[in-house]
C-alpha positions in Angstrom: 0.9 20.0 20.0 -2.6 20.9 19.1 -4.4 19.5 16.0 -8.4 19.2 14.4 -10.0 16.2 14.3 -13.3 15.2 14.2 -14.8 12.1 15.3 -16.7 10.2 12.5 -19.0 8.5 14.7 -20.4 11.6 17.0 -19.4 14.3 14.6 -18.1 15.9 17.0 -14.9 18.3 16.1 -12.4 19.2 18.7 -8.9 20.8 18.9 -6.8 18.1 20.4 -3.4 17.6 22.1 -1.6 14.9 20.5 2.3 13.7 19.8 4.7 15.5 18.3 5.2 13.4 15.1 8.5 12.1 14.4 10.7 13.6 11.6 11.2 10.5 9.1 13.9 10.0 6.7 12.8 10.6 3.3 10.6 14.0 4.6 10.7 17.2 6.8 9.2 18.2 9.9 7.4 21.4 9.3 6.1 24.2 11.3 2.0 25.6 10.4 2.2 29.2 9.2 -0.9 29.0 7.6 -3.2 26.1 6.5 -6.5 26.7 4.2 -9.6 25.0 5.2 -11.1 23.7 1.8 -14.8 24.8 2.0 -16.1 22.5 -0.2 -14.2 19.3 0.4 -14.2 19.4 4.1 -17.1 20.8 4.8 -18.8 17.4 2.9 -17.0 15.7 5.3 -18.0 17.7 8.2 -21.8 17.6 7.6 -21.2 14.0 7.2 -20.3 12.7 10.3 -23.4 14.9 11.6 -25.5 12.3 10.0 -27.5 9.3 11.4 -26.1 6.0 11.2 -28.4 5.3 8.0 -27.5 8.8 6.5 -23.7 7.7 6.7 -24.6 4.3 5.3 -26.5 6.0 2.1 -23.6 8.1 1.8 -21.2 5.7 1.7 -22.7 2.7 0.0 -19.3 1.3 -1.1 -18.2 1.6 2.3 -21.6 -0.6 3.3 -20.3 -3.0 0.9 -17.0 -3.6 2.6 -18.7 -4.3 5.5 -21.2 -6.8 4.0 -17.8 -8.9 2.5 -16.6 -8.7 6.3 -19.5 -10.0 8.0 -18.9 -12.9 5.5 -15.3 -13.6 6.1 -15.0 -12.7 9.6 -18.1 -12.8 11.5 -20.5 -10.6 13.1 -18.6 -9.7 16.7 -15.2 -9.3 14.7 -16.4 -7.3 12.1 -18.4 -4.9 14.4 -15.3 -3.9 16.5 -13.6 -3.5 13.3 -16.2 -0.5 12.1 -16.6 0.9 15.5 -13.1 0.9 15.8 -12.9 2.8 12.7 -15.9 5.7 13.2 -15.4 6.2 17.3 -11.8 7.2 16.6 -10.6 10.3 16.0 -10.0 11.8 12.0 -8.0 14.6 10.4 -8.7 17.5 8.7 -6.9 19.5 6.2 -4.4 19.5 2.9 -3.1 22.4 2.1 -0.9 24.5 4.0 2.5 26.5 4.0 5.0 26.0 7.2 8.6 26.4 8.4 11.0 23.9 8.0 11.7 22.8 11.8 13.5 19.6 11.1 15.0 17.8 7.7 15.2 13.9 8.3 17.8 11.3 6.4 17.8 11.7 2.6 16.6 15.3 2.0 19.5 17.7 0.8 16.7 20.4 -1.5 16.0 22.4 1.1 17.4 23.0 5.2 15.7 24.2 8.4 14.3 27.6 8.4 13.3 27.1 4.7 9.3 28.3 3.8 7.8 25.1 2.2 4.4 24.7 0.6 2.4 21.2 1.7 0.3 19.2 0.3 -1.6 15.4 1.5 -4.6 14.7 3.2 -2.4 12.4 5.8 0.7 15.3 5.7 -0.7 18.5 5.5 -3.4 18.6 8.6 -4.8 21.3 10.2 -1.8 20.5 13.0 0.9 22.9 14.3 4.0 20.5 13.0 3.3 17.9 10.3 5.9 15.2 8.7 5.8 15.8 5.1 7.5 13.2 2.6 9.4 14.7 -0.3 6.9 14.7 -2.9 4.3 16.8 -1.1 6.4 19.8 -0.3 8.1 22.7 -2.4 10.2 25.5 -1.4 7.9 28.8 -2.0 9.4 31.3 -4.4 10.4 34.6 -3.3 7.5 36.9 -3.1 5.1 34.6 -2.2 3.4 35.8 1.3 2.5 32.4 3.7 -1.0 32.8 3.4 -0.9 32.8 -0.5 1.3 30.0 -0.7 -1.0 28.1 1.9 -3.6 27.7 -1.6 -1.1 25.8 -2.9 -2.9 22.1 -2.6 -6.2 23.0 -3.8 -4.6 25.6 -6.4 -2.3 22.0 -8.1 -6.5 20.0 -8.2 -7.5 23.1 -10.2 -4.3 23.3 -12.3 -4.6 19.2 -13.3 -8.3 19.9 -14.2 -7.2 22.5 -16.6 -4.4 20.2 -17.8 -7.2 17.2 -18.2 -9.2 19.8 -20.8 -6.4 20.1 -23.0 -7.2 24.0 -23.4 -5.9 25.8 -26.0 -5.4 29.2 -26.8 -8.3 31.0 -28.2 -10.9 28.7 -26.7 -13.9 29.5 -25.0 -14.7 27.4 -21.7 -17.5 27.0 -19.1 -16.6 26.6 -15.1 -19.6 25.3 -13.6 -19.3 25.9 -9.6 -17.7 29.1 -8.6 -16.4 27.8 -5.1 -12.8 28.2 -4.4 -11.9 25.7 -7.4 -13.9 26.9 -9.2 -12.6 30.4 -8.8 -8.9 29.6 -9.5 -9.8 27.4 -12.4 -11.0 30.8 -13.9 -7.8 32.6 -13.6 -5.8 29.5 -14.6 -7.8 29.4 -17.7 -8.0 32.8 -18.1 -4.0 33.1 -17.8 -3.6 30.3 -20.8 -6.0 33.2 -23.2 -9.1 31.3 -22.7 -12.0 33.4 -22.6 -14.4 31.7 -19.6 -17.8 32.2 -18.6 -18.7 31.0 -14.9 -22.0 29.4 -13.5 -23.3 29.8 -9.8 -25.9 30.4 -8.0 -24.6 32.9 -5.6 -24.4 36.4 -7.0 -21.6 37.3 -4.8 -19.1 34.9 -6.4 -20.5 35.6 -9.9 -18.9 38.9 -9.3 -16.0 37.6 -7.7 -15.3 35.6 -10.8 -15.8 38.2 -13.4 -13.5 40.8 -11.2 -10.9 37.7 -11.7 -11.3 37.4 -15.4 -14.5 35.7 -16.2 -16.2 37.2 -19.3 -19.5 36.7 -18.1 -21.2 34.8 -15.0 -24.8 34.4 -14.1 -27.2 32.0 -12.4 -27.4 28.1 -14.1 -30.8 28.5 -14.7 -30.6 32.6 -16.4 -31.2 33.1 -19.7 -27.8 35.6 -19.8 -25.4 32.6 -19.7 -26.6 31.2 -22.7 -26.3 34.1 -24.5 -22.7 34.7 -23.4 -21.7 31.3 -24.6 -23.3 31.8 -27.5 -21.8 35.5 -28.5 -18.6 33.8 -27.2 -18.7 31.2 -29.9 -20.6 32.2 -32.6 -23.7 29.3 -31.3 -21.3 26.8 -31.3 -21.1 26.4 -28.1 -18.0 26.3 -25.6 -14.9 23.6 -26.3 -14.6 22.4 -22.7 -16.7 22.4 -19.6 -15.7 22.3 -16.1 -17.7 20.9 -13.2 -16.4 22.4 -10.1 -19.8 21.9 -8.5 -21.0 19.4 -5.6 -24.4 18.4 -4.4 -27.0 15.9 -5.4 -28.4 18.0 -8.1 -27.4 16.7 -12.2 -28.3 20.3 -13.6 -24.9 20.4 -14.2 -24.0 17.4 -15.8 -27.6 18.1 -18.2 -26.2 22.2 -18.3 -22.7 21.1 -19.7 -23.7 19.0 -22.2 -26.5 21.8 -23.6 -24.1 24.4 -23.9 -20.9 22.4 -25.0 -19.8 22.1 -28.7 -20.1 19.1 -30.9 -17.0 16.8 -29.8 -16.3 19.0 -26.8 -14.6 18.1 -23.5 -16.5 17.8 -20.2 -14.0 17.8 -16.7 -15.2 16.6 -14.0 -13.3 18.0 -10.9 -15.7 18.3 -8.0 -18.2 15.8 -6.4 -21.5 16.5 -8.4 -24.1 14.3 -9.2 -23.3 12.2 -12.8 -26.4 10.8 -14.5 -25.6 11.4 -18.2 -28.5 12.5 -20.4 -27.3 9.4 -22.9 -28.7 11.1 -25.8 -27.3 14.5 -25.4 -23.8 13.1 -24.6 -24.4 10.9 -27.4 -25.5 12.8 -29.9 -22.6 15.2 -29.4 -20.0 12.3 -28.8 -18.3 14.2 -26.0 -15.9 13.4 -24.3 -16.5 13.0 -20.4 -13.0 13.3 -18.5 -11.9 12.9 -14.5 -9.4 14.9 -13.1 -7.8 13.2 -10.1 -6.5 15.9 -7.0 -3.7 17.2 -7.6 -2.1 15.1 -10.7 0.3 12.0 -11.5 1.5 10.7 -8.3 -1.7 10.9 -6.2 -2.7 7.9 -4.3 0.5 6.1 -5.3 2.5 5.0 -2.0 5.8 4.6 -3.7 5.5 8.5 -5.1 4.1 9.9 -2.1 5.6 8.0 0.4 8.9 6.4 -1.1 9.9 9.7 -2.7 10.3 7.9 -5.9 9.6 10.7 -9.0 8.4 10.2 -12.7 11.0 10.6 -14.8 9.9 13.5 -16.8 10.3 12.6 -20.4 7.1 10.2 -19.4 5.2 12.1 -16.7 5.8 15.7 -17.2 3.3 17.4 -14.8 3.5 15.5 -11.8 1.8 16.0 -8.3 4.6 17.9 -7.0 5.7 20.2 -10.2 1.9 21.1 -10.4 2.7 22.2 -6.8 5.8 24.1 -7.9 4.0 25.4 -11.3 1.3 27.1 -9.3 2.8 29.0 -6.6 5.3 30.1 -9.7 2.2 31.3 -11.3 1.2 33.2 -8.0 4.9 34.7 -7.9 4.6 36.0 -11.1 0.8 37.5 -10.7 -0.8 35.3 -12.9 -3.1 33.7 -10.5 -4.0 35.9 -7.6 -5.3 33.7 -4.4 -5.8 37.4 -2.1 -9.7 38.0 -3.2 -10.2 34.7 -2.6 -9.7 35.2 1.4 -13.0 35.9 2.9 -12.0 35.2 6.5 -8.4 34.4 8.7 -8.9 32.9 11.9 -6.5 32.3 14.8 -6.0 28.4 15.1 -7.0 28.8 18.6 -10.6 29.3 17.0 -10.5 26.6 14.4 -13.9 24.5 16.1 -15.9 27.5 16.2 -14.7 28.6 13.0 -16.2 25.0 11.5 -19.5 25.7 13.6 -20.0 29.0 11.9 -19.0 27.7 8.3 -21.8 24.5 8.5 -24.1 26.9 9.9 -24.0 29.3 7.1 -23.0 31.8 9.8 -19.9 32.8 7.9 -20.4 33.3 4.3 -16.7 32.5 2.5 -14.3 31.3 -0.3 -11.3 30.6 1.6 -11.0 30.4 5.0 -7.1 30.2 6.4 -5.8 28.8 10.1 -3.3 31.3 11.2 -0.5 29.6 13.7 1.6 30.9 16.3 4.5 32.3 14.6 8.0 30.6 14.9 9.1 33.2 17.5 6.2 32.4 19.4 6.0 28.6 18.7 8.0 26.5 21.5 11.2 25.0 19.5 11.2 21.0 19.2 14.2 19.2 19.8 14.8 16.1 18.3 14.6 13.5 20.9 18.2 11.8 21.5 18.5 8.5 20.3 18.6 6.2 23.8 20.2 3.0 23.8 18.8 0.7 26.2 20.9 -0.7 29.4 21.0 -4.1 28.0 23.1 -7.0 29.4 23.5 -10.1 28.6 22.3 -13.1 30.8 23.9 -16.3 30.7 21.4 -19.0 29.1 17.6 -18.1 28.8 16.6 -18.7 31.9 12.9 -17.4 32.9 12.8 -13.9 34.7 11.3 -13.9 38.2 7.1 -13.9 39.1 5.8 -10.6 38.9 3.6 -9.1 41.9 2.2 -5.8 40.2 0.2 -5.8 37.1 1.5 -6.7 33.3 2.7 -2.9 31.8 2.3 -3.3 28.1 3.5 -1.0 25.2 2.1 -1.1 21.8 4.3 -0.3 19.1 1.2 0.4 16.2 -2.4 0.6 17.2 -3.6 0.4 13.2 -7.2 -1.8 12.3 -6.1 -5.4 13.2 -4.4 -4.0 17.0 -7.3 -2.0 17.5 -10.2 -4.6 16.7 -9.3 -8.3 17.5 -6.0 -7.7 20.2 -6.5 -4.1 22.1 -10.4 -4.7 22.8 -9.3 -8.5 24.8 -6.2 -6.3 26.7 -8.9 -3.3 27.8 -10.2 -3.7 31.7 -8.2 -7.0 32.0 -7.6 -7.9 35.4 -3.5 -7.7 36.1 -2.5 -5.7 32.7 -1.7 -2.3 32.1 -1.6 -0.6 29.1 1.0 1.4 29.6 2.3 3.1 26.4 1.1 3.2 22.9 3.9 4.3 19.7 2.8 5.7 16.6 4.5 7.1 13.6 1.8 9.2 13.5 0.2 11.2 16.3 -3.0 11.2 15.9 -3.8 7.4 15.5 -1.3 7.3 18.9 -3.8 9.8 20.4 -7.0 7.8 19.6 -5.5 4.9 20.6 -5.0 6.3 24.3 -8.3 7.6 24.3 -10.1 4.2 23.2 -8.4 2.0 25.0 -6.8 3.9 28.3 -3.1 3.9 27.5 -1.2 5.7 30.0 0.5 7.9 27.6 1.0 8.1 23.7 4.0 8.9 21.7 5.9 8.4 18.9 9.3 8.2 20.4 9.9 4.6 20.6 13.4 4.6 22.1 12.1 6.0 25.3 9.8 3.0 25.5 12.5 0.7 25.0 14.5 2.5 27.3 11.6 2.9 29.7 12.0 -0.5 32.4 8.6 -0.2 33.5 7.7 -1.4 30.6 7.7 -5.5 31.0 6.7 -6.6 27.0 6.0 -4.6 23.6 3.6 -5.5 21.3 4.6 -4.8 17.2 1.4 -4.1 15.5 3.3 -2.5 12.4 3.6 -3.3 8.8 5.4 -6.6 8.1 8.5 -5.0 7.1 9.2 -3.3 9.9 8.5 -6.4 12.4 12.1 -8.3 12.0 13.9 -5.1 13.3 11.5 -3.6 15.6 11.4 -7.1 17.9 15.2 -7.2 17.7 15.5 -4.2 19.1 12.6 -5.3 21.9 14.6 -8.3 22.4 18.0 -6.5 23.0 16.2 -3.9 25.6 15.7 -6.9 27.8 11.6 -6.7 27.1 9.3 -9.4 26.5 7.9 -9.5 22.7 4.4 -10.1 20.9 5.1 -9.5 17.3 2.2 -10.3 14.6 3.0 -12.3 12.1 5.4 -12.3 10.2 8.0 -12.5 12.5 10.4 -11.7 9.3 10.4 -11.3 5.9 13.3 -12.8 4.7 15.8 -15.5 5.9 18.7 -12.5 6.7 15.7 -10.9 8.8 14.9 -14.1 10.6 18.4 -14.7 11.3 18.9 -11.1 13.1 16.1 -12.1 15.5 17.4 -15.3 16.7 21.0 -13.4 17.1 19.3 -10.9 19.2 18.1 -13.6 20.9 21.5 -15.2 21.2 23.2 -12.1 22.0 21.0 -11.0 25.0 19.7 -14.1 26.4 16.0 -13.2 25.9 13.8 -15.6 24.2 10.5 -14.2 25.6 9.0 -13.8 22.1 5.5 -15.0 20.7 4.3 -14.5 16.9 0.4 -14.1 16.6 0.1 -17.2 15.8 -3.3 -16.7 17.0 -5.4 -19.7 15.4 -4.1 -23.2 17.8 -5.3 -21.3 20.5 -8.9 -21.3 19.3 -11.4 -23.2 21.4 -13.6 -25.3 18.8 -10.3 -26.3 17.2 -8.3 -27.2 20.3 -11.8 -29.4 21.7 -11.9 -30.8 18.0 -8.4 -31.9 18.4 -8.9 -33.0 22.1 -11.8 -35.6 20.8 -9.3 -36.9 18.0 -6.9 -38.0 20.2 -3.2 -39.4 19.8 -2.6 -40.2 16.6 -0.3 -43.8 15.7 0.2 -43.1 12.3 1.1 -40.9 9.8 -1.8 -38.1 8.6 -2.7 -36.2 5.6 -4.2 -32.7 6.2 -6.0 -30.3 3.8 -6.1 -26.8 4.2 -7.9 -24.6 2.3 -7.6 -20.9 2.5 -10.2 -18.6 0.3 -7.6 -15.4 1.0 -9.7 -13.8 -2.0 -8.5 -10.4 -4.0 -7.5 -7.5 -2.2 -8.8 -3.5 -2.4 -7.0 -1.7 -5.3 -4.5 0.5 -3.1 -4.0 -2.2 -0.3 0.0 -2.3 1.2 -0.4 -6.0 1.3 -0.1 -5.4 -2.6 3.7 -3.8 -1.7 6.0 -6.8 -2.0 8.8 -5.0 -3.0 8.8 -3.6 0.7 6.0 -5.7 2.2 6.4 -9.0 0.8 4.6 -11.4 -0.8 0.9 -11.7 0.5 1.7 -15.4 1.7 4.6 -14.7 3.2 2.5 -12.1 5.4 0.2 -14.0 6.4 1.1 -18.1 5.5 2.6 -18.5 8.9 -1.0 -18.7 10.4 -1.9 -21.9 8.2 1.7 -23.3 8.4 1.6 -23.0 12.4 -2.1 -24.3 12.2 -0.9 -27.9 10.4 2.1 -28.2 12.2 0.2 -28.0 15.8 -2.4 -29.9 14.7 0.4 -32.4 14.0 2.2 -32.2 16.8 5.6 -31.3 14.8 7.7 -28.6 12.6 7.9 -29.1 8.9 11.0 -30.7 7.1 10.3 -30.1 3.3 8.2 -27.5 1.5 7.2 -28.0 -2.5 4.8 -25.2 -4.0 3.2 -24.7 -7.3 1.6 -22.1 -8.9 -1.1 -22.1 -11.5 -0.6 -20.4 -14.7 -1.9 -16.8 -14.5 -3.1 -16.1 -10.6 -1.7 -15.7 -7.4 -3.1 -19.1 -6.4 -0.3 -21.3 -4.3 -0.9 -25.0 -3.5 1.9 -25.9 -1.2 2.6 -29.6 0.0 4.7 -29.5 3.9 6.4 -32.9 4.7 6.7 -34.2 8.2 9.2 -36.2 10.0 7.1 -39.4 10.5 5.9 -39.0 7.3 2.7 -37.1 7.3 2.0 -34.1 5.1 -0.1 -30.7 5.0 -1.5 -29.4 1.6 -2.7 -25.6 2.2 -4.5 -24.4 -1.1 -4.2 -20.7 -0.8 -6.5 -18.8 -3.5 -7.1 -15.4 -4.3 -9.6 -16.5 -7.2 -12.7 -18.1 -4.8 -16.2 -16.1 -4.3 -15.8 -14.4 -1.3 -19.2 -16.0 -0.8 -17.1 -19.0 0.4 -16.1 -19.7 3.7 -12.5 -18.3 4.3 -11.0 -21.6 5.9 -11.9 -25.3 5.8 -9.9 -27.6 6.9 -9.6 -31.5 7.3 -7.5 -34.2 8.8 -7.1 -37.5 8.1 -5.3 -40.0 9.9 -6.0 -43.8 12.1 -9.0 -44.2 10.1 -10.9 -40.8 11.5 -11.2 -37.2 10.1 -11.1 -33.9 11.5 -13.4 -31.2 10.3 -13.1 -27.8 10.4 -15.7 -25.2 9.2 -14.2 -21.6 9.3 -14.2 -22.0 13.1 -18.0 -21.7 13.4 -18.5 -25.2 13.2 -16.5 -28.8 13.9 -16.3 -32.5 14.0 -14.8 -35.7 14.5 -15.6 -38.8 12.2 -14.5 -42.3 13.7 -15.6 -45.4 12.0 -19.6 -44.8 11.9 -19.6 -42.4 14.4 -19.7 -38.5 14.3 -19.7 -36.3 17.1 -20.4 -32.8 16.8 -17.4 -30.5 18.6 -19.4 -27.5 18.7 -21.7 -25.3 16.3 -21.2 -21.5 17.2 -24.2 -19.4 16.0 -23.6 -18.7 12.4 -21.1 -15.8 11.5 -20.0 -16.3 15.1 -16.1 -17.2 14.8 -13.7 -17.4 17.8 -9.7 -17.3 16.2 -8.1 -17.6 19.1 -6.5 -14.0 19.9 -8.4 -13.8 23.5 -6.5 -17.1 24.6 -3.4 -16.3 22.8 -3.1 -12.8 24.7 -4.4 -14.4 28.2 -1.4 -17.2 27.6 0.8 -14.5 26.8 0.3 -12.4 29.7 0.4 -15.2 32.1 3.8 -16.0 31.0 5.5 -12.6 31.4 3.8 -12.4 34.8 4.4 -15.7 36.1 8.3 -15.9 34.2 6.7 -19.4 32.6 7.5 -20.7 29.1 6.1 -18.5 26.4 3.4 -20.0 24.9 4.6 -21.1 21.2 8.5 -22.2 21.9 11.0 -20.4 19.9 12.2 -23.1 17.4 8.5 -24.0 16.1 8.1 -20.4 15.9 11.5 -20.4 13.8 10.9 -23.2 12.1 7.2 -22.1 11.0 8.9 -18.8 10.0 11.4 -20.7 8.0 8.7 -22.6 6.3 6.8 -19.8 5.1 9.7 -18.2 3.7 10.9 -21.4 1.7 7.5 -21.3 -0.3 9.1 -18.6 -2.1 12.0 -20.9 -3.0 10.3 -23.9 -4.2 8.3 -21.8 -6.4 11.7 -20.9 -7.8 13.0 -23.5 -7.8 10.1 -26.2 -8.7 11.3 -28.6 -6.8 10.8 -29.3 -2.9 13.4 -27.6 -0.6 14.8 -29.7 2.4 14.5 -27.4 5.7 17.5 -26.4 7.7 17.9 -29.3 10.8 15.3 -31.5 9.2 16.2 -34.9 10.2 
């Protein structure tokens, strides 16, 4: 199917053939009609990527921020990847369109296949011929309501919540400051609720536009005539609410608004303006500044937007999707009328010169709309047919035979962490083949074949399990979908690389190893990615054999996460230790030569900091201090190891060394913000053994027991007292 993107990077826009996206349960696959091009949003984002390197960083100076707290954590190389990763890839545009209803996945019963539906989502409403939708972001469209009307329906809810934020109230008076498509319908939304508006823009044209649409009176921000409409309007009192549906760097809005507002009025901010307060003004009329955010309660929350979990509505009455189904009602019944808004439909054939003539200036409009191929037209997609791999079982686990072609590899995810520290060490290697790369959604599948050279991308992953040319699968998905996902890799006979964790829970863990019983495939390796590093296997090397038992401290400054992050989903993700523990777990039980037998963990009083203690069968133990609470300032990981009368030191894998007696000898010292984790040597080890039919690097029981140890943390925190492992002798 064809979709926009642009790349970030280059700015260039194209028109690209990408996957078919799956149809999910808990959404609908659905069929472009029409999808509307938001002039004011997209464009921003368009004009953007045409920027320098230096204009994108001014921008963006939160994003420059995040990259600053990288370099510290991660290093120079790792973090560089990361960004370039992210601006040379492919992005999407679009949020607002009406479709067909092509497929209903698991879960849905409100509406069937052939049904009109109104989307909504920056991630599920792209300027794409089909599109997965999740419950929350569609709504049946009302009888009456043409495609290309009910394609406003995304930008029409952002205007409806910013009306809801003013609180408007019959009678009032109201300035709409911007008279852009937002703008425009926030002008007959007010107007429809019997308050009187007067509109402010700079271009005469949609001054007119407005007033033809209800507007009492519109002129030019810096006329004379506005003031005096606001102040026949109001007796000189000046207007109860203002809304800023204006962008740009200029602040004669925000100074405009609070000039012409009432004494205690309301101010809305809905667009992307400029927001220097004049403290005095706002002061001296102790107004009240508000936000609106898109399209209303629900928005930017994965477990409403994704999960299809509502807000019950004796609490939350005007959610994101009943603003949805409130304003295409009000277009049914001709309150709101979105047909003078159209300045321009173009074929979706058209859409990248359509953008070119939009930034240019070329083509002067309000709303511009993407007309598809209609459903007659339109091929028909089948859903694919659930394959069930030829898999038999083989008696023990004996290795599979050396290979003579190259390694053919299949990613199942190709998100940040596949794309910048395991996908860039796979690219040009000599004897690997990256043959496939699976997506849930299409575009990331289709950037990841054009970054990387994947033979073909999809997001059909039973024809990849099914597919025997594939020889090992690599899960690069969320944590809660690894357990299952490298079952099923295990039962279709392939080898497996599956980041950590390998499971969530102890049932999950337990349905791997059967899969392993059950098939006779053991040819698994978790990214347990940091034994493999250089500095800390030489560091290691120098200590030598130990004769006695050891005491090793681990420190891990994990830091707090971004507001939003899914690490913060432990309902469905886990707990953040439990996601990523197994990497210091596997780290102390390497380093000492053995798997865990007990596992005690305490938790201060009021933060997610952990301090667990791991004992060992010859009587050595393993304290990792995990903290969320350090300065990220600090280095990430330090670790020492005590044992025979030396110490190991480790220094976030820049820097090591080896104390015995008076002696210290320097391991190595990488150039600062330099660090080496590991992942190249962990990939070359595990390529070499599905080629040669070797051992797998890490053998299955540490990487059980590790596994098993992570997951008892959560137990002895329970509990408070230390939990005796399965098989601990």
């Amino acid at each position: 199917m064809k979709q926009v993107v642009q790349n970030y990077k280059s700015g260039e826009l194209a028109l690209l053939d990408v996957p078919v996206p799956g149809c999910k349960p808990g959404g609908v696959l659905v069929r472009s009609a029409f999808s509307l091009i938001s002039t004011g949003t997209e464009l921003m984002k368009v004009s953007e990527a045409g920027m320098s390197m230096l204009g994108k960083a001014r921008s963006r100076p939160d994003q420059v921020a995040k990259v600053v707290q990288s370099v510290a954590a991660n290093g120079v190389p790792a973090t560089y990847r990361k960004v370039m990763g992210k601006l040379d890839s492919y992005t999407p545009l679009g949020y607002s369109l009406c479709g067909v209803v092509e497929q209903v996945g698991a879960g849905i019963d409100d509406v069937k296949v052939g049904d009109l539906v109104a989307c909504a989502g920056n991630e599920h409403a792209l300027h794409a011929e089909l599109n997965w939708v999740p419950k929350n972001l569609y709504v049946p469209v009302p009888d009456g309501v043409a495609p290309r009307h009910a394609a406003f329906g995304t930008v029409g809810s952002i205007a409806l919540q910013g009306v809801r934020q003013g609180e408007s109230r019959l009678g009032e008076t109201a300035l709409v400051i911007g008279l852009g498509l937002i703008g425009q319908l926030v002008v007959q939304l007010l107007n429809a609720s019997g308050v009187r508006v007067v509109g402010v823009d700079p271009d005469p044209a949609r001054c007119e536009l407005a007033e033809r649409l209800g507007a009492a009176a519109c002129g030019d921000p810096g006329s004379a005539s506005v003031e005096s409409a606001v102040a026949e309007l109001t007796g000189g009192m000046g207007v109860d609410q203002v809304y800023l549906a204006a962008g740009g760097s200029s602040n004669q809005p925000v100074e405009l608004a609070a000039r012409l507002c009432r004494d205690r009025g309301r101010v809305i901010d809905i667009g992307k303006c400029r927001l220097d307060l004049p403290w005095n003004a706002y002061y001296e009329k102790e107004l009240d500044v508000r936000f609106s955010r898109s399209y209303g309660p629900g928005r930017y929350d994965p477990e409403y937007e994704l999960q299809g979990r509502d807000y019950p509505i004796g609490y939350v009455r005007w959610t994101e999707r009943r603003n949805l189904a409130c304003f295409l009602d009000l277009v049914a019944r001709g309150r709101v009328d979105v047909e003078p808004l159209v300045s321009h439909i173009a074929g979706f054939e058209d859409a990248v010169e359509t953008y070119r003539r939009l930034e240019e200036g070329e083509l002067k409009a309000v709303a511009v709309l993407f007309r598809y191929p209609s459903a007659h037209e339109a091929p028909v997609v089948e859903a694919p047919e659930a394959t069930v791999p030829d898999v038999r079982r083989r008696p023990g686990r004996s290795a599979p035979s050396r290979r003579s072609g190259p390694v053919r590899l299949a990613f199942v995810g190709a998100g940040n962490y596949a794309s910048s520290m395991l996908l860039p060490h796979l690219t040009g290697r000599d004897g690997v083949e990256l043959s496939t790369v699976v997506t849930t959604t299409a575009l990331s599948a289709a950037n990841a074949r054009r970054k990387f050279g994947f033979g073909r991308a999809t997001t059909d992953l039973d024809a990849v399990l099914g597919d025997p040319a594939v020889d090992a699968v690599f899960v690069v998905t969320r944590h809660s979908s690894h357990a299952e996902l490298t079952r099923r890799a295990l039962l279709a006979g392939k080898a497996v690389f599956v980041e950590k964790p390998l499971a969530l829970t102890e049932e999950e863990l337990a349905g791997v190893l059967a899969a392993v019983e059950e098939s006779g495939n053991d040819r698994i390796q978790v990214g347990f990615n940091r034994r493999f590093a250089p500095l800390l296997r030489e560091a290691r090397q120098r200590f030598g054999v130990r004769t006695g038992p050891a005491s090793l401290r681990y420190l891990v400054n994990a830091g707090r996460l971004d507001h939003g992050s899914w690490y913060l989903r432990q309902d469905t993700e886990g707990s953040r230790f439990a996601g990523e523990g197994g990497h210091f777990v596997d780290t102390a039980s390497w380093l000492l030569d053995a798997d865990p037998v007990s596992v005690y963990a305490a938790a201060p009083a009021g933060n997610e900091d952990l301090q667990i203690v791991l004992g060992y069968p010859d009587g050595s133990t393993a304290t990792i201090s995990y903290v969320t609470s350090g300065p990220a300032s600090f280095p990430k990981e330090t670790l020492d190891l005590v044992a025979d009368g030396k110490v190991l030191r480790l220094d976030d894998f820049t820097r090591a060394a080896v104390y015995d007696g008076r002696r210290r000898q320097w391991v190595g010292s990488r150039l600062p913000k330099t660090r080496d984790k590991g992942q190249n040597a962990e990939l070359a080890a595990f390529v070499k053994a599905v080629r040669t039919g070797g051992p797998m690097p890490v053998p299955l029981e540490s990487l059980a027991a590790t596994t098993t140890a992570t997951l008892a943390v959560r137990t002895a925190l329970a509990s408070g007292v230390p939990v005796t492992l399965a098989g601990a002798r």
